[in-house]
N, C-alpha and C positions, 0 to 999 in steps of 0.2 A: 728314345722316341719322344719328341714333343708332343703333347698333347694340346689338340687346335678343337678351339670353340668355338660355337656360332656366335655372333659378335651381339651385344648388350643393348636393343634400341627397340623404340615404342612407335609400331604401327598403328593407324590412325586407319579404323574400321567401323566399318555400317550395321547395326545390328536391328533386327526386327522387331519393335515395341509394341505389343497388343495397346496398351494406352495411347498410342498415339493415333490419331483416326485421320481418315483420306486414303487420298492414291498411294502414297510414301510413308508408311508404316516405318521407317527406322530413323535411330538417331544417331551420334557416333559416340563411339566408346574406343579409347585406346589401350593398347594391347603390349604387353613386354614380350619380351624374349620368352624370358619367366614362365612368363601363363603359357604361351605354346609349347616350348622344350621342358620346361621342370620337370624332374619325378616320372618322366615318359620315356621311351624308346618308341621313334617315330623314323620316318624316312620323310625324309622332304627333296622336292624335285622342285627343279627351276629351270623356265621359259623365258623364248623371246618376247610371247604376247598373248593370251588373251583374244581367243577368237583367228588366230592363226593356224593354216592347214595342218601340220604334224601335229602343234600343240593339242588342238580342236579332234582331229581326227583318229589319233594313234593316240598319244602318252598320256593325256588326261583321261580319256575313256578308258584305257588301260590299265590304268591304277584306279579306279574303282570299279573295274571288274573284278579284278585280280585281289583285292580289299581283303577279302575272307582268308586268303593262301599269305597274305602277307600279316593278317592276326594271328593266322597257326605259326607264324615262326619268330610270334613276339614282340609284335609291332602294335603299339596302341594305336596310334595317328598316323595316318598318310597325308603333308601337306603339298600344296602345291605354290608357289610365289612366283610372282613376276613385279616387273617394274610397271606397274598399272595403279588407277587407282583404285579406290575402295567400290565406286560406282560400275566400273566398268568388271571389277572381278565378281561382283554379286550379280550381275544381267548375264556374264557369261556363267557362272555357277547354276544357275537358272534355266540358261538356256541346253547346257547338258544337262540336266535334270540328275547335280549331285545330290547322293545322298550320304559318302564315307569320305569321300576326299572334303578336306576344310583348304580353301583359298584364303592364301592371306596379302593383302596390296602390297606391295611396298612402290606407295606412289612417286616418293623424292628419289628411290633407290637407292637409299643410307645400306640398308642391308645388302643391300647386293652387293655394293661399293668396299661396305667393310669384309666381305668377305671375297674379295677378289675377284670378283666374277662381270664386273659392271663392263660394257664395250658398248663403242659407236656404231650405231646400225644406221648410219646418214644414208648409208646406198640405197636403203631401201626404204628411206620416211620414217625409221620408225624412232630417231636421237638416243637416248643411251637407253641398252637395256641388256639385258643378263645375259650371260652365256648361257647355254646348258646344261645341267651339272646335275644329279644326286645324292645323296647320302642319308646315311643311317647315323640316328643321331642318337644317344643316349643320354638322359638328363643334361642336353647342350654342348656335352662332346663330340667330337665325331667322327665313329667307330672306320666307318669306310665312306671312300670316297670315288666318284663317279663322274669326270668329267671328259665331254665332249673334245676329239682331237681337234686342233686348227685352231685353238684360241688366238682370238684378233679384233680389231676394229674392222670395221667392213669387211668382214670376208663373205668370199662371194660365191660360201655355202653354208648349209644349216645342218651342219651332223649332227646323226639321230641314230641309236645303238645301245653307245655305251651308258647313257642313262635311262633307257627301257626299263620299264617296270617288269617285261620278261630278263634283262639281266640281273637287277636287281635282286627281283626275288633267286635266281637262281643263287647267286651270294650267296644270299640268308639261309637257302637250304643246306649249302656245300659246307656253312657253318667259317664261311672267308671276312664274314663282316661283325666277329665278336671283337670286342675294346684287347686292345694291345696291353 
């Protein structure tokens, strides 16, 4: 079995500096692979968008409900990524009012790209952005995998299921998503 990693590149994120005074308290700070996957066993899930019905309304509130049940089976981190930037992932982080899931931009979509997942959403305004996809990742490996059927450019639907934070965690319970 080959073993497939999440791919090597430095997101470019907003962090909140008490020193800095005004409206816009952050500054940026960029971020590896490294610092998110190292020395972790995290699940990370990826979206069309940032403020989009399923994303908005199911999957992202779902995986920080569900936070506590997916620490019991060994999960430090729940991330969430999309092809968005850094501004637009911290207003919407906000505006759910996260407090376990960590948003990470990937504004250019280098990481989504290098991990396969990058497609044109033209049909719907939105130019390139991520499929769907989950996975458990363990110090940047990654253990199982969770992607959406119908991978395409424009396809003209939004499956939603197989990366659910209800399947996922079922996985982790069943004990289907330990490293090979």
């Amino acid at each position: 079995m080959t073993v497939r990693k999440v791919p090597d590149v430095t997101f470019r994120t907003r962090v909140r500096d008490e020193s800095i005074e005004g409206p816009n308290p952050f500054r940026w700070e960029d971020k590896t692979t490294t610092d998110f996957f190292g020395g972790k066993r995290v699940v990370l899930f990826s979206l069309p968008g940032a403020f989009t019905p399923t994303c908005s309304t199911y999957q992202l509130p779902d995986f920080e409900k569900l936070y506590p049940e997916f620490q019991a089976e060994g999960i430090d981190e729940i991330y969430c990524i999309s092809v968005n930037d850094a501004f637009v992932m911290n207003a919407w982080g906000k505006a759910q009012g996260l407090n376990n899931v960590k948003l990470i931009p990937d504004g250019s979509g280098e990481f989504t790209r290098k991990m396969g997942m990058l497609v044109a959403k033209d049909n719907l305004g939105f130019g390139m952005r991520s499929w769907r996809y989950a996975a458990v990742v363990n110090n940047g490996v990654i253990e199982k995998w969770f992607e959406e059927e119908g991978f395409s450019d424009n396809c003209d639907s939004d499956p939603y299921g197989v990366s659910s934070p209800q399947n996922v965690l079922d996985a982790l319970k069943k004990g289907e998503a330990q490293a090979a």
